[in-house]
C-alpha positions as CSV (number, residue, x, y, z in Angstrom):
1,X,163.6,28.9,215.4
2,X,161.6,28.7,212.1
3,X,162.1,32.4,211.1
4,X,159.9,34.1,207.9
5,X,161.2,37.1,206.4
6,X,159.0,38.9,204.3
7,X,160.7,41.9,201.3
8,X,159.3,43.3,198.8
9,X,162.9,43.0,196.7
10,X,165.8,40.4,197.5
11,X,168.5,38.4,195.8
12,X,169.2,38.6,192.9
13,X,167.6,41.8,192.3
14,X,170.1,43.9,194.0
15,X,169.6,46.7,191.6
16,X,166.7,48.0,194.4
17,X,169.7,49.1,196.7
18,X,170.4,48.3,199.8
19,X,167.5,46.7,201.2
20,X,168.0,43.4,199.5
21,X,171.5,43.1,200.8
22,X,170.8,44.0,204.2
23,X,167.6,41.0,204.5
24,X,170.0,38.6,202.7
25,X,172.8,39.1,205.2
26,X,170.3,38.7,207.8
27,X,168.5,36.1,206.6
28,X,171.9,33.9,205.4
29,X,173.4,34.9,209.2
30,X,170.7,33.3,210.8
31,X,170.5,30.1,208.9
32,X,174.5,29.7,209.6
33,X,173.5,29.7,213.3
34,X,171.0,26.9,213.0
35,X,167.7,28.4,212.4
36,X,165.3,27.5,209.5
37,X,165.3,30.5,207.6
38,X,162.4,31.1,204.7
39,X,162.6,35.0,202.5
40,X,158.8,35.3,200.6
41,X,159.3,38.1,198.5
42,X,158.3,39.3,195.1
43,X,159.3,38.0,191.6
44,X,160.6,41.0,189.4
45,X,161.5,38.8,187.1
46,X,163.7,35.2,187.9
47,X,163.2,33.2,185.1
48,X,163.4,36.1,182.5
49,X,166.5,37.7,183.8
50,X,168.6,34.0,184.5
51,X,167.5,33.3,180.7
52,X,168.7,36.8,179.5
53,X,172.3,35.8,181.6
54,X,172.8,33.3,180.1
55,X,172.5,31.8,184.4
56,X,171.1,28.3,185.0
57,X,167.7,28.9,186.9
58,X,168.4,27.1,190.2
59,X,164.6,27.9,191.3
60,X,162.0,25.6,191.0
61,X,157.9,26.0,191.1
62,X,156.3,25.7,193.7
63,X,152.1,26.0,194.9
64,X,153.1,30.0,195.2
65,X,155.7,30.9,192.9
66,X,159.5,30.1,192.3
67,X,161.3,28.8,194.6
68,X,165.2,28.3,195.5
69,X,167.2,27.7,198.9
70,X,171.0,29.1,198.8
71,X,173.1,29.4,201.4
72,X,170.6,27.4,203.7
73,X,167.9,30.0,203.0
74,X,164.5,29.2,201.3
75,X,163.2,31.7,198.9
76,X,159.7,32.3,197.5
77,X,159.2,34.6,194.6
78,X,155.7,35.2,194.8
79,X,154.5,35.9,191.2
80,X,153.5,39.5,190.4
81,X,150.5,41.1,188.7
82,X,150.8,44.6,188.5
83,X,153.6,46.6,189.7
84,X,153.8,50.4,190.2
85,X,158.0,51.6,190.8
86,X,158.8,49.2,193.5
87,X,155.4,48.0,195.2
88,X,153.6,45.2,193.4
89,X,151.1,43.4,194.1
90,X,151.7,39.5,194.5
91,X,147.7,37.5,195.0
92,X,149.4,34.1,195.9
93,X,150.3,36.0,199.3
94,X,147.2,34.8,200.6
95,X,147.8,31.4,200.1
96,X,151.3,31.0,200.9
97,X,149.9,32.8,204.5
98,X,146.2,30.0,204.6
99,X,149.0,27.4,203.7
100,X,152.4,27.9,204.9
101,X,152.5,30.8,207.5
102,X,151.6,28.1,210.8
103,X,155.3,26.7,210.3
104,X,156.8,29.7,211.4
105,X,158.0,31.0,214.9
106,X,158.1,34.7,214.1
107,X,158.0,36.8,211.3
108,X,160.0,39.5,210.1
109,X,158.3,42.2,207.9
110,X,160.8,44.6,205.9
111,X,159.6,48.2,204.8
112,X,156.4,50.0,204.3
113,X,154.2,51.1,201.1
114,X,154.1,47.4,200.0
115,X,151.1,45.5,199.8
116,X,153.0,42.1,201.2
117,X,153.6,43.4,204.5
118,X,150.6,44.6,205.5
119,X,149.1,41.3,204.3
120,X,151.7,38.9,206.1
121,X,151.1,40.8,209.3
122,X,147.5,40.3,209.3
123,X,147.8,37.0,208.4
124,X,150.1,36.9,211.6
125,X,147.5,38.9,214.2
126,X,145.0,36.2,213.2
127,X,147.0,32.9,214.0
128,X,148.8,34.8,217.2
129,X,152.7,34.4,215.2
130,X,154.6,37.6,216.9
131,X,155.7,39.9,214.2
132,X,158.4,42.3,213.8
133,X,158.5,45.3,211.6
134,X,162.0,47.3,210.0
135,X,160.5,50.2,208.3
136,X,163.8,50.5,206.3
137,X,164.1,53.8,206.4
138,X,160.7,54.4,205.1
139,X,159.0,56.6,207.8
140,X,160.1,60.0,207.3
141,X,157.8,63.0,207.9
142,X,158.7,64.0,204.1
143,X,157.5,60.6,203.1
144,X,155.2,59.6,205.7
145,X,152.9,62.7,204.9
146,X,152.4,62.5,201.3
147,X,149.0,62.0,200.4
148,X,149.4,58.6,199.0
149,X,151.5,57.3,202.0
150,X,148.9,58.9,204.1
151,X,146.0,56.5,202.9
152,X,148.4,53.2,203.5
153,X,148.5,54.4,207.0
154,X,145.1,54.8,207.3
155,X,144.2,51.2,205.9
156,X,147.2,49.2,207.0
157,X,150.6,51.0,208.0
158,X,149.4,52.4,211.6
159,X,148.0,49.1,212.5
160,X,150.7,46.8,211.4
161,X,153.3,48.7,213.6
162,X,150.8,49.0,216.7
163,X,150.4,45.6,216.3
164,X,154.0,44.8,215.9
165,X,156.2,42.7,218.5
166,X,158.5,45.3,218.3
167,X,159.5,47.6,215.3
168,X,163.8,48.2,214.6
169,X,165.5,51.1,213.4
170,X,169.0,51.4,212.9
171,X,170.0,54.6,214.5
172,X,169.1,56.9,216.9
173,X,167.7,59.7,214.0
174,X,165.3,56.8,212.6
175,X,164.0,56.5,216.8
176,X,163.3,59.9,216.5
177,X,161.4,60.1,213.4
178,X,159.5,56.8,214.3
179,X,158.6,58.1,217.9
180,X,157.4,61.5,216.1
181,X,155.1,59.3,214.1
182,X,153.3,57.6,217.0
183,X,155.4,54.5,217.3
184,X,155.6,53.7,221.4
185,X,159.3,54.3,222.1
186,X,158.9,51.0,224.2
187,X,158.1,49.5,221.1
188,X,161.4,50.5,219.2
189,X,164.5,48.4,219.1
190,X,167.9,50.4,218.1
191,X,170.0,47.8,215.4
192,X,172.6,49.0,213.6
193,X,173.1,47.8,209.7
194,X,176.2,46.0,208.8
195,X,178.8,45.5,206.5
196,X,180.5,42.3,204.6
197,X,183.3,42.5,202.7
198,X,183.8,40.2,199.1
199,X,186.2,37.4,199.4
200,X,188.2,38.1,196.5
201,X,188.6,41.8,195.6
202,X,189.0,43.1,192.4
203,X,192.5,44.2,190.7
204,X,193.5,48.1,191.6
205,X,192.9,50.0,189.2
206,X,189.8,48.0,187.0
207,X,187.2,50.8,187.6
208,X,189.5,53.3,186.7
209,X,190.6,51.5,183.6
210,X,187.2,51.1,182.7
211,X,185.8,55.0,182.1
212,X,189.6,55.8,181.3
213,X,190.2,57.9,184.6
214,X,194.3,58.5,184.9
215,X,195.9,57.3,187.5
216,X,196.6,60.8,189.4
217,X,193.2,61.9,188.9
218,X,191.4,61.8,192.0
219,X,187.8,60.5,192.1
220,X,185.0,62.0,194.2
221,X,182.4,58.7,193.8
222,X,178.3,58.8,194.3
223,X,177.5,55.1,194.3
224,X,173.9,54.7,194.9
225,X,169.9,55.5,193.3
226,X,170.1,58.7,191.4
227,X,166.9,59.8,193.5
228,X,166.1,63.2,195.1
229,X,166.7,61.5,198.6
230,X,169.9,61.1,197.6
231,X,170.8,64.8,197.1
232,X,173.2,64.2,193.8
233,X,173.0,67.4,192.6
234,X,173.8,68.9,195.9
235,X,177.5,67.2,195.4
236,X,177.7,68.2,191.8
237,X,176.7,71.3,192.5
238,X,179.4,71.6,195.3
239,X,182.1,70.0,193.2
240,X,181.3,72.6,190.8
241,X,182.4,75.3,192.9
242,X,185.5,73.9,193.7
243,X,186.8,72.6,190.5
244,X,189.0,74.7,189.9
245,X,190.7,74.2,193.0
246,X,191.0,71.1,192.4
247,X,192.4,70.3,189.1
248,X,193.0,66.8,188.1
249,X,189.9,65.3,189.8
250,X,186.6,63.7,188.7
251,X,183.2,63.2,190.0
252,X,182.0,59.6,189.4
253,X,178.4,59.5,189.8
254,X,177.3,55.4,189.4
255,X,173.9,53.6,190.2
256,X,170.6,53.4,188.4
257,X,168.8,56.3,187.3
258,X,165.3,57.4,189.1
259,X,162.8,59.5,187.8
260,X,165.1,61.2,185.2
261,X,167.4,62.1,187.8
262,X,170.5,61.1,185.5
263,X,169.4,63.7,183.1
264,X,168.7,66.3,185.5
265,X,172.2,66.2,186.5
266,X,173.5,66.0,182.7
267,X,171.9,69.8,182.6
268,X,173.1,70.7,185.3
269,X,176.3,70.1,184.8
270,X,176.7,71.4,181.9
271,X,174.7,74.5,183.3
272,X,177.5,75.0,185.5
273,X,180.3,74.5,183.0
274,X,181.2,71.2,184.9
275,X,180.8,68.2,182.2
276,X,183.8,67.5,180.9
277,X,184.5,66.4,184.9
278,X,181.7,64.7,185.3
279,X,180.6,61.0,184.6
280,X,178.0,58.4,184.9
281,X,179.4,54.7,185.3
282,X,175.9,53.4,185.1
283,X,174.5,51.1,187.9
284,X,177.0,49.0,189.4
285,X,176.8,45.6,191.2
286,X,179.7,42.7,192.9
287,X,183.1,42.7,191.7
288,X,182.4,45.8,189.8
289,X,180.9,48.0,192.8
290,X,183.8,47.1,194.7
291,X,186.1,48.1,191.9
292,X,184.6,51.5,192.1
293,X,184.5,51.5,196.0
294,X,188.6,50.6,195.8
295,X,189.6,53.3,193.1
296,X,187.9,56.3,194.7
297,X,189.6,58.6,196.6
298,X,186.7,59.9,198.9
299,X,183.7,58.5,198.6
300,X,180.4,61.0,199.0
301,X,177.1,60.5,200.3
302,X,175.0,63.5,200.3
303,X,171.6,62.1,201.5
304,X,168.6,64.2,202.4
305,X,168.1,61.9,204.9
306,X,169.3,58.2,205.3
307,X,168.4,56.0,208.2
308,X,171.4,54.3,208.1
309,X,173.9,54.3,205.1
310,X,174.8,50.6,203.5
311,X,176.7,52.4,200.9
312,X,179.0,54.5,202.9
313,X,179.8,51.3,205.2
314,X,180.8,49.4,202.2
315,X,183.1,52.5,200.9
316,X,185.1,52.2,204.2
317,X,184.9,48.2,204.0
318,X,187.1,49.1,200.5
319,X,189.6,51.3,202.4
320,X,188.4,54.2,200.8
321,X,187.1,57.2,203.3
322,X,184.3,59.0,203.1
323,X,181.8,62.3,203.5
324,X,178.2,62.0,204.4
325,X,175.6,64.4,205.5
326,X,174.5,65.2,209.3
327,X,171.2,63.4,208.3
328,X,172.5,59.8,207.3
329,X,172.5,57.6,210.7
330,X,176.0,55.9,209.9
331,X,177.4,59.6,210.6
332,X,178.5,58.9,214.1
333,X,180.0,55.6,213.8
334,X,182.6,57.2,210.9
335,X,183.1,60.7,212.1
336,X,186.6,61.4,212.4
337,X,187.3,58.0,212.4
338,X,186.7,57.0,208.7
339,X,185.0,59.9,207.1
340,X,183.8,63.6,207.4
341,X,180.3,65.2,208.4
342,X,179.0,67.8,206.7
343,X,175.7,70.0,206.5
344,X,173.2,69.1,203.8
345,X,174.1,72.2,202.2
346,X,176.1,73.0,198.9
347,X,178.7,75.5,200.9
348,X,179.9,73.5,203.6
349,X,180.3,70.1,201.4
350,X,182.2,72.1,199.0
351,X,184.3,73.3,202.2
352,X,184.6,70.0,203.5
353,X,185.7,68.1,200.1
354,X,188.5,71.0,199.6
355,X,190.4,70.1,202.7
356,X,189.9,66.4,202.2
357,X,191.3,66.7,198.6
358,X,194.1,69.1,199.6
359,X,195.3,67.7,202.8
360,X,197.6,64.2,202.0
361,X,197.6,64.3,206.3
362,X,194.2,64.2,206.9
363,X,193.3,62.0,204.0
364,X,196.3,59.5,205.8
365,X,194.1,59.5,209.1
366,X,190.8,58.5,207.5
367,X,192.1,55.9,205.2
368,X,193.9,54.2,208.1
369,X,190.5,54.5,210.6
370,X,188.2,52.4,207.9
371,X,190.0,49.4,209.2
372,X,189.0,49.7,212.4
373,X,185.5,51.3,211.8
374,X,184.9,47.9,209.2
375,X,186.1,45.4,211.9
376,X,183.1,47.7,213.9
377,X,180.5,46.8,210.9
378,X,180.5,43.7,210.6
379,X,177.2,41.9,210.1
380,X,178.1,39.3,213.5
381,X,176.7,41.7,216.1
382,X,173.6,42.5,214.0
383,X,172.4,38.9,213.8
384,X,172.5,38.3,217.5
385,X,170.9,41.0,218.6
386,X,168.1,39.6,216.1
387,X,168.3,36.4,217.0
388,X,167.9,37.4,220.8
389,X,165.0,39.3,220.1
390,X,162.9,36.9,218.4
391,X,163.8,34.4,220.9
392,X,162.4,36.4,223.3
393,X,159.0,36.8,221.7
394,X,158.7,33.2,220.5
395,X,159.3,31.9,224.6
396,X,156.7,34.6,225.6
397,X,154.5,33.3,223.0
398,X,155.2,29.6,224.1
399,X,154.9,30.1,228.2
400,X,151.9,32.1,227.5
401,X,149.8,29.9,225.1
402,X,148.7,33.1,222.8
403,X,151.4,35.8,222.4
404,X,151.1,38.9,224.3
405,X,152.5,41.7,222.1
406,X,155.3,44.2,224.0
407,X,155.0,48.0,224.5
């Protein structure tokens, strides 16, 4: 199959989180099973960042923007305008769909509040392609209902998923919230995230050598955006209360600032008398993420709400167990298994992370299940289910003449 996928961030620029890594996997999974595999996605920045690395600039120019192929993937960087936080706006869209859209099979839209999306998919409508749409997390009520979110819906977001072959979440909470929104539960496809470990992994001990953490200091680690959806200071405010109990250990909070966050927490910590156990590793990306993920004790995600949870696979892919909230939709793939669930609330986290820190039995247990939960991530499963489901919409689409969309 001749498969587009369409993101508003991707390789290299992993600093946006996990949506890059989860498309690339995809996307690289694919193409290792045979199928001609294209990512058009915005430029944030390719030939300025390889030149400030020091990196050769494998990418070419093309008619729309840079372009590279790794790993059997194509690549277009559509150049950007004008960007506002992580939605830009990328005019050669509209000729990469007049020009190059026809050679695909199916499309395969990633997220919502972009301006790429929106534009692919009726691009898509018009020449009859099938389209599917992951809103990456993206459609929570909290979100969903903000002003600003409310007019996308109302110009392109509730048409592009009614119109959609079929839209994905990855776990039964993200169902929920997309069938609360309107989405036809016929419509929805359940696919889990996965996980892929490095090759090599880095030396014991690095990321602790690194911010000068002693060897029998346990670290509580935050690895991700430093964003209200994240709930950081819900954990710092936790491990504040329970500090004392648990002498000789350090909360590691590591990944980029958002919106001031990082100094938010800086107050807060020292509010609560908590600073001099308290530190920011800054963000954090290959070798050295997995350095971080290795050294931790116990690692924490405290999320508001997550669809799915990339970082808190990756933690037990390293070994290292972990604690996330009711509302991230890895929860019941790790409970008891490889990690702890807790309440989004400051008392029953602090509970929680007490008796993991205390209790050398328990903390055995967990360490031992992220083996078997990590054989239970991998990204294998994943890929087939997609590959499966576009096949099905591009035979339907091929018996049929003109596609017929499902739901």
């Amino acid at each position: 199959m001749r498969i587009l996928n369409v993101t508003e961030t991707y390789a290299p620029f992993l600093e946006f989180g996990g949506p890059p890594v989860k498309v690339r996997a995809l996307a690289e999974g694919l193409a290792r099973k045979g199928h001609q595999v294209t990512v058009v996605t915005a430029d944030w920045g390719l030939g300025k960042r390889a030149a400030a690395t020091d990196e050769k600039n494998t990418s070419e120019w093309s008619p729309f923007g840079w372009r590279r192929k790794e790993n059997k993937v194509e690549t277009i960087y559509l150049p950007t305008w004008l960007h506002y936080r992580q939605v830009s706006w990328n005019p050669a869209v509209k000729r990469f769909c007049g020009t190059r859209l026809g050679d695909f099979d199916i499309a395969h839209i990633f997220g919502l509040y972009d301006l790429l999306g929106p534009a692919v998919a009726a691009a898509c409508r018009v020449r009859a392609i099938p389209y599917v749409v992951e809103p990456i997390g993206m459609f929570i009520p909290i979100v969903r209902n903000l002003w600003l979110k409310r007019i996308y819906h109302g110009m392109w977001g509730t048409q592009m998923l009614q119109a959609a072959s079929a839209v994905v979440a990855t776990s039964e909470q993200e169902i929920e919230e997309l069938a609360s929104g309107g989405v036809p539960r016929a419509k929805i496809v359940m696919r889990r995230n996965g996980v892929e470990a490095p090759e090599s992994w880095p030396e014991p001990g690095a990321f602790r050598s690194r911010l000068d953490v002693p060897k029998d200091t346990k670290v509580v680690l935050f690895l991700g955006r430093l964003s209200v959806k994240k709930s950081p200071e819900l954990l710092l405010r936790a491990f504040a209360e329970v500090r004392r109990q648990l002498e000789g250990t350090r909360l590691v909070f590591a990944g980029p600032d958002e919106g001031g966050m990082k100094r938010q927490l800086e107050q807060v910590a020292e509010q609560l008398g908590a600073s001099q156990r308290v530190q920011f590793a800054g963000p954090l990306f290959g070798q050295d993420k997995w350095a971080a993920y290795r050294d931790a004790d116990v690692f924490v995600l405290p999320s508001q709400n997550e669809n799915f949870g990339n970082t808190a696979a990756e933690a037990v892919a390293a070994g290292t167990p972990v604690i996330v909230t009711e509302q991230c939709g890895i929860a019941p793939l790790l409970a008891n298994e490889a990690g702890l669930v807790v309440k989004h609330e400051v008392q029953d986290l602090a509970k929680v992370l007490t008796r993991f820190l205390t209790d050398d039995k328990l903390r055995g247990h967990l360490r031992a299940g992220c083996a078997k939960v990590t054989k239970e991530l991998g990204w294998e499963s994943p890929v087939r289910e997609m590959e499966s489901l576009y096949a099905g919409f591009v035979s339907r689409k091929g018996t049929s003449g003109e596609f017929q969309q499902a739901g």
